[in-house]
C-alpha positions in Angstrom: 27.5 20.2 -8.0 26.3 20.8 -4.4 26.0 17.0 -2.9 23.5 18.0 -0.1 21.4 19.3 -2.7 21.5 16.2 -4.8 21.4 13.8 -2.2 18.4 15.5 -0.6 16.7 15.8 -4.3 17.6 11.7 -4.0 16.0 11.1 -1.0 12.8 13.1 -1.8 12.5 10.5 -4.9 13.2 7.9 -2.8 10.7 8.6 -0.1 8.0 9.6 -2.8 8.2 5.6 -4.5 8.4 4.4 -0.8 5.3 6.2 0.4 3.3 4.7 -2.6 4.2 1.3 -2.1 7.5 0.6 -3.9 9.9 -2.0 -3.2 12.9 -1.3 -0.6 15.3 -2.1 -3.9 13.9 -0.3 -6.6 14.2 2.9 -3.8 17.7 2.3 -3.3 18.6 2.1 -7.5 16.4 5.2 -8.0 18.5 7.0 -5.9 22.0 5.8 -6.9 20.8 6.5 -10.4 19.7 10.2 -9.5 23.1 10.5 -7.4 25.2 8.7 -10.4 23.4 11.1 -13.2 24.6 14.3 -11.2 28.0 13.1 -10.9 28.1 11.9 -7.6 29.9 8.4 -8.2 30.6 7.7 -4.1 26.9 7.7 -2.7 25.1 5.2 -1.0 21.7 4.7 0.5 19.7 1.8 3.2 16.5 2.1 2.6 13.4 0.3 5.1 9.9 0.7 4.5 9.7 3.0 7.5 13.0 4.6 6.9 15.4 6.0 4.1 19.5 6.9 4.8 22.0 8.3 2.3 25.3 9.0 2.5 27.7 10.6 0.0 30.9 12.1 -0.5 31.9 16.0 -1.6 34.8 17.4 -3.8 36.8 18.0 -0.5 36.3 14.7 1.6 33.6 15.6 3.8 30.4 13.3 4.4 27.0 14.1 3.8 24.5 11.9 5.2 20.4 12.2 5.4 17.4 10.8 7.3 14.1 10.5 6.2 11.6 8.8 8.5 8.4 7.3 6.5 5.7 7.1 8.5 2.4 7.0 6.0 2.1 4.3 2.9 -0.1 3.6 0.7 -0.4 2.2 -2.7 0.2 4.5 -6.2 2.3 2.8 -8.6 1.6 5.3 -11.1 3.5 7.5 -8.7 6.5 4.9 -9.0 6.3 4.5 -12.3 6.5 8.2 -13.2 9.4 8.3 -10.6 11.5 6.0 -11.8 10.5 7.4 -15.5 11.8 10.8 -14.7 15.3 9.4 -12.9 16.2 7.8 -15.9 15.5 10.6 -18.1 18.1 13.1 -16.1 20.7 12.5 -18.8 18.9 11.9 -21.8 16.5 14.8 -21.8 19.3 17.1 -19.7 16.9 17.4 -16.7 18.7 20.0 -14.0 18.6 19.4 -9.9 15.5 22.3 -10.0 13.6 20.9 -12.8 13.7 17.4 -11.2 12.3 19.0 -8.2 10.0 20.5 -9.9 8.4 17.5 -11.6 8.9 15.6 -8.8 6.5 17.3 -6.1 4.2 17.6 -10.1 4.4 13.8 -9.8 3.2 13.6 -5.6 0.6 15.9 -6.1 -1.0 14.2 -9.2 -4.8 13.2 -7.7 -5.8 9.9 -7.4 -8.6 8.6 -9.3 -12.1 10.3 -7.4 -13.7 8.6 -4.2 -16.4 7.9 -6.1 -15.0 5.4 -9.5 -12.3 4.0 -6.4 -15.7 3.1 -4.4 -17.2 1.4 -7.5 -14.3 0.0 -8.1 -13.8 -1.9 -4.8 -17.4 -3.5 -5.0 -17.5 -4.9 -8.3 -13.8 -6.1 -7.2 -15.4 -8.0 -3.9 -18.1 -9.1 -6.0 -16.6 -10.9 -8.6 -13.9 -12.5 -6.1 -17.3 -13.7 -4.5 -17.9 -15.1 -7.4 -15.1 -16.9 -8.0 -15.3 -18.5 -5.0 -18.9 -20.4 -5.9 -20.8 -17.2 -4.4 -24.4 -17.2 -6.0 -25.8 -13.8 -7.7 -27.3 -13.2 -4.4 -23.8 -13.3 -2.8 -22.6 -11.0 -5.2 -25.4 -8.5 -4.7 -24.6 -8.8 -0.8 -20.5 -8.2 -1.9 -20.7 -5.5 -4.0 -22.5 -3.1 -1.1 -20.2 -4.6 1.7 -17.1 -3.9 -1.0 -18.3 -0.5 -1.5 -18.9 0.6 2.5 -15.2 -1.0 3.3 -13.8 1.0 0.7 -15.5 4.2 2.3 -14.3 3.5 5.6 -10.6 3.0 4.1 -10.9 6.2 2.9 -12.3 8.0 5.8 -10.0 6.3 8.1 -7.3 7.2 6.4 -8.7 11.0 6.4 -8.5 10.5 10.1 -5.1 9.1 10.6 -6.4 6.2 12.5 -3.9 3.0 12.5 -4.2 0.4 9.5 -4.7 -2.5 12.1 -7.9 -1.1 13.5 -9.0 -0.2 10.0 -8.6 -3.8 9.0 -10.6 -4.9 12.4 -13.1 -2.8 11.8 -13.4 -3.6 7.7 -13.2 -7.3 9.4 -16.7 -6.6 11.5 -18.4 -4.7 8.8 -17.9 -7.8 6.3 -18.9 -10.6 8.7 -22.2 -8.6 10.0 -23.1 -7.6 6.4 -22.9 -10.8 5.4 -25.0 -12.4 8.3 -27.8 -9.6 7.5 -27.9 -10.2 3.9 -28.4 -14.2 4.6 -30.7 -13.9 7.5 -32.9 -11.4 5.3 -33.2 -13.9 2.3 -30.7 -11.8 -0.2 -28.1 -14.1 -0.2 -27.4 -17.5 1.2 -23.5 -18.0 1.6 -22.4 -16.1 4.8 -18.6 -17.7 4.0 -17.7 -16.7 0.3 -19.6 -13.0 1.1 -17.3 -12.4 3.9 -14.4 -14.1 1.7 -14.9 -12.2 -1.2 -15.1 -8.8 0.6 -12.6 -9.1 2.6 -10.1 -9.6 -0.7 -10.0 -5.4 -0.8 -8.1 -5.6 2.3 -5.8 -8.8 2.3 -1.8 -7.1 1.7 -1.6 -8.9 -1.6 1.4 -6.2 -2.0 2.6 -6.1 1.3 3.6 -9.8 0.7 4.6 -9.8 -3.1 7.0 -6.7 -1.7 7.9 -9.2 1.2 8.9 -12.1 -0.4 10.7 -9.9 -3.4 12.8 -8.1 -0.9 13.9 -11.2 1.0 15.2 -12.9 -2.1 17.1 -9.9 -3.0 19.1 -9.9 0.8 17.4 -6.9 2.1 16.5 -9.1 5.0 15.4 -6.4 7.4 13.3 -4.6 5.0 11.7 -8.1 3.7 11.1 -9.0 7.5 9.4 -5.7 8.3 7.3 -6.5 5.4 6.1 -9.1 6.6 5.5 -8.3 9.9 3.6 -5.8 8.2 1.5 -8.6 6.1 1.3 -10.8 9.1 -0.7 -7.9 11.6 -3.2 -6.7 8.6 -4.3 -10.5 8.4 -4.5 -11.2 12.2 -6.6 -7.7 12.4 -8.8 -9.4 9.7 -9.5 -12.6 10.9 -10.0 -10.5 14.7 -12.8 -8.2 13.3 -14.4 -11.1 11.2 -14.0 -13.5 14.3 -15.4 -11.5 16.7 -18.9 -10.9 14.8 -18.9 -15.1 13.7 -18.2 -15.9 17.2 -21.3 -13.9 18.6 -23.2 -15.2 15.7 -22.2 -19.1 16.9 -22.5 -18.7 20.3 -26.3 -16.3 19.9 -27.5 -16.3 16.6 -26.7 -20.8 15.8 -24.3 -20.1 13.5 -26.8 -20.7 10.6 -25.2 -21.1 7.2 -27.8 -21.7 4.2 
């Protein structure tokens, strides 16, 4: 069996889960599984969530190693799922190096659910958190359209490559002016649980579950990046929504109803 062919088959799986938002350790057993069901009993792999090394051993003693930078993520865990689904299937269903392949980049390319039912999707999710937290139906009116524009400039943002901070700044803004509008024209009347409950689509729920997992498991580095990670898309929230309530304190009296 030809060990830079595996290993790089390995390392495509690997970086497939990671993209989509898996966990530093289920990456690395995917990919000793794939290794260990092609025969190749000496490999090894390091995976961070920017990053992805594997190592193995041929037939004559020579060392294969490969890099794979990640430099996009976002979140699919049907992606994962399917993944992992397909790694442990290798022996039982006889799956070769080129069908694995095959049904891997089958498995990348799958679409996403449409703009359109992810949109919806978002704003009945910030509504009903609005709700939760003691929002009135007026609040949840004002939630569901702020829901649904932060989810469209998620998207579009990510169209355009533009850094996750500043998408979070700017989601940040949109929420807090909304929210002020929607009071000051009579809609609603809690500027806090509207801004509270919209900014819930963007708070790294995952990002932090992923955090703490990997730190209990010893993958201190990756759990640290993580993190980090958590730690900047919640300062760029609270810097977009305090810019807009600071102008509104200082100008506008800071009225809450």
């Amino acid at each position: 069996m030809d060990v830079n062919k595996i290993i790089s088959i390995a390392t495509e799986a690997g970086r497939v889960m990671l993209q989509n938002g898996g966990e530093t350790y289920r990456v690395e057993e995917t990919i000793s599984r794939i290794c260990e069901a092609y025969l190749i009993k000496n490999s090894d792999s390091y995976v961070t969530p920017t990053g992805i090394m594997v190592s193995a051993t041929d037939i004559y003693g020579n060392n294969v190693s490969i890099i794979k930078r990640i430099r996009n993520r976002n979140i699919d865990l049907e992606k994962i799922s399917s993944v992992n689904d397909l790694s442990r299937n290798i022996k039982s269903k006889g799956i070769t190096a080129d069908e694995f392949l095959e049904q891997l980049k089958i498995i990348e390319n799958q679409p996403r659910y449409g703009y359109k039912i992810t949109i919806l999707a978002s704003a009945f999710i910030a509504a009903f958190f609005t709700l939760i937290f003691g929002g009135s139906h007026g609040d949840f009116l004002a939630s569901f359209f702020i829901g649904g524009i932060i989810q469209s400039i998620t998207i579009y943002a990510s169209k355009l490559d533009i850094n996750s901070f500043f998408v979070n700044i700017i989601g940040g803004m949109v929420s807090s002016t909304l929210a002020i509008l929607f009071v000051i024209i009579g809609i609603s009347s809690s500027i806090d649980k509207i801004i509270i409950g919209s900014i819930m689509l963007l708070v790294p729920g995952i990002a932090i579950t992923n955090a703490i997992r990997d730190t209990i498991a010893g993958d201190l580095v990756a759990g640290l990046a993580r993190s980090a990670e958590a730690m900047l898309i919640a300062v760029g929230i609270a810097v977009g929504s305090g810019i807009i309530l600071s102008f509104w304190f200082l100008y506008g009296g800071g009225l809450f109803i």
